[in-house]
N, C-alpha and C positions, 0 to 999 in steps of 0.2 A: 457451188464452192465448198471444198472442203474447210470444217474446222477443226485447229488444230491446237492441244490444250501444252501446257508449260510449265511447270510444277520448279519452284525457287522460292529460296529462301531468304527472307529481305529483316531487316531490323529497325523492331519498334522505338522511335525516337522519345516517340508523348504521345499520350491517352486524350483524345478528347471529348468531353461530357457534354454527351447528344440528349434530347427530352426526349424525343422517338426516332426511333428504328435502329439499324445497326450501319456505320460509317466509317470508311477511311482512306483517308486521304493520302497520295505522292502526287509527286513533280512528275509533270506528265511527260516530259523528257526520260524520266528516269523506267515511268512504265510502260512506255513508249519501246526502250530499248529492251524490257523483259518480255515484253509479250510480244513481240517480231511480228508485227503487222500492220506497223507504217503508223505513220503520226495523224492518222486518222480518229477524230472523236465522235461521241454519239451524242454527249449532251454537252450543254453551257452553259452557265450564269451567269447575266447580264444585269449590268448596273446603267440604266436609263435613265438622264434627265425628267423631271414630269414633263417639262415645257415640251421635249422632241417625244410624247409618249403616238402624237398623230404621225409623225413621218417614219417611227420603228413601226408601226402596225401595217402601215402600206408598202413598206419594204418586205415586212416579214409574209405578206399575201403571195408578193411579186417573185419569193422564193421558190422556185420546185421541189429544193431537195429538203426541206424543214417540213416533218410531219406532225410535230404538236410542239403548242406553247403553254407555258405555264407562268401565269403572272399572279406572282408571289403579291404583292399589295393589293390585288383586287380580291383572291383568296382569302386573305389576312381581315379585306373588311368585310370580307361576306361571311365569313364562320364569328368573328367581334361580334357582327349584329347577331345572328342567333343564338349564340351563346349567352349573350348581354338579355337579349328579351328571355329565353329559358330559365338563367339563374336568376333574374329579377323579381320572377313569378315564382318559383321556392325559397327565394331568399325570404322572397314577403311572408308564405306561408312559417318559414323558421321563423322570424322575426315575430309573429302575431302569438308563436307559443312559447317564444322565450319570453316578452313581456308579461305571458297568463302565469308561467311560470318564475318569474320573480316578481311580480305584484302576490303570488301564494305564500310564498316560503317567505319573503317580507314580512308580509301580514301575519302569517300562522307562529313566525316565528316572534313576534313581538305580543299577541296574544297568548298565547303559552306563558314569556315570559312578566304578562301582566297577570294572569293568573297566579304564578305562582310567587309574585311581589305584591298581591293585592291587599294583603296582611299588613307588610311593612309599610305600603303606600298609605294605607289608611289610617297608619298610626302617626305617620310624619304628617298628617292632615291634623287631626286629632292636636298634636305637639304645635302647632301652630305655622308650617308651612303653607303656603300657598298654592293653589292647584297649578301654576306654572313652574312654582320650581322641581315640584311633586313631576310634573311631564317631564322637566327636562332631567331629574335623576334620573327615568329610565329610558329617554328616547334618547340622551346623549350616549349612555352606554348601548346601547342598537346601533347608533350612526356610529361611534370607534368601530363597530364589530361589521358594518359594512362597509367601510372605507380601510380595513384591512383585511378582507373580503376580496375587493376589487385587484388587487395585484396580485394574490394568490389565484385567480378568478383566472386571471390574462395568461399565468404561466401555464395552467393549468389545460386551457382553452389551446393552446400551440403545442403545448407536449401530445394533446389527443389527437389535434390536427396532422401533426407531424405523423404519428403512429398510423393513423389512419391511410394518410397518403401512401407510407413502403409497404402495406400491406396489399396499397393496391398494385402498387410497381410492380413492374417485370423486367426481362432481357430487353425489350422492343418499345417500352414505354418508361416516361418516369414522368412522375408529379410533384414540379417542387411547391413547397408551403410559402406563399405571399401574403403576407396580412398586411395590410393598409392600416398606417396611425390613425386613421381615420375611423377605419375600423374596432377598435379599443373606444375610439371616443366612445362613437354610438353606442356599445354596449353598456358604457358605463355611465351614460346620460343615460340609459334603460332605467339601469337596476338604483340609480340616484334617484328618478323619476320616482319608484315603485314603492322606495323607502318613503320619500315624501310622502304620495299618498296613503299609504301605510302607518305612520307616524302622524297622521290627521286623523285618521279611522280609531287610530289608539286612544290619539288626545280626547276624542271627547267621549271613547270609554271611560275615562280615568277621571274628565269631570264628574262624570255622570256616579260614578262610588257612593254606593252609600255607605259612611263611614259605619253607622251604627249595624250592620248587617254582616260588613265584611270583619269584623271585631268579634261578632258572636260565633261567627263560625271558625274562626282562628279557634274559638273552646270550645 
């Protein structure tokens, strides 16, 4: 059989936003009658009951002229499951060094700044404060500065996400950004966690002063 090609000009109605490959859709009437060779198709998508999915499989045997099928929900949960086991085992791996990493910068960041309050801390001991309200001067001012932390954290964390994704796009592919609320929690039950223990590690630095030491070396 000869094939015979047809060159026409037809007009874009709407654009529709594919995640992969390249698509476009008419009324198959309409390209039916552009391309002149009968209302004949090669493929079809089919919307099946689950209940009748045994009597389309036995139908679909008993066909001659059907040479492949493609079942989209079985598809769908065979690539979910590897995917799901794949990203589980890196997510864990990310997750075990975003913890190491804000249990550090927690920590290092409120040792630093007990360092360089150890002067006044131990003067406010001296002046007749208590070693609890001495902790909470400085560990309240660290928890303002992580719980305003956390939402600059979140925008910060989807601006890169985002970036990252269109850098990886192309013509044929695109990755859109889904973060799960759920997702935000747990980060932020992390770096809440990290503070705490952090702010434990601190407090009984901060008992532990000795006033007369840290006073001489202030001169």
């Amino acid at each position: 059989r000869l094939w015979s090609q047809t060159r026409t000009t037809v007009e874009v109605v709407d654009i529709v936003h594919t995640m992969m490959g390249k698509q476009a859709f008419m009324n198959l009437g309409a390209m039916n009658g552009l391309a002149r060779d009968g209302a004949g198709v090669a493929e079809a998508a089919l919307r099946v009951d689950p209940l009748a999915m045994t009597e389309f499989w036995a139908a679909v045997k008993r066909a001659p002229v059907i040479n492949a099928v493609f079942d989209k929900a079985g598809s769908m949960a065979s690539f979910n499951e590897t995917t799901s086991r794949n990203m589980g085992v890196f997510s864990g791996i990310l997750t075990l060094f975003a913890v190491a990493m804000a249990v550090g910068i927690v920590y290092n960041a409120a040792r630093i700044t007990l360092s360089e309050r150890a002067w006044e801390l131990a003067s406010l001991r001296v002046l007749g404060m208590t070693r609890a309200e001495v902790s909470v001067l400085l560990l309240g001012e660290l928890g303002a500065e992580l719980l305003l932390a956390l939402p600059i954290g979140a925008v910060a964390g989807w601006a890169l996400a985002t970036l990252m994704m269109r850098l990886m796009s192309s013509d044929n592919i695109d990755f859109p950004v889904v973060i799960e609320p759920a997702t935000y929690a747990w980060a932020a039950l992390i770096v809440l966690a990290a503070g705490v223990v952090s702010a434990l590690m601190v407090r009984r630095q901060i008992d532990q002063l000795d006033l007369v030491a840290v006073l001489k070396v202030r001169e």
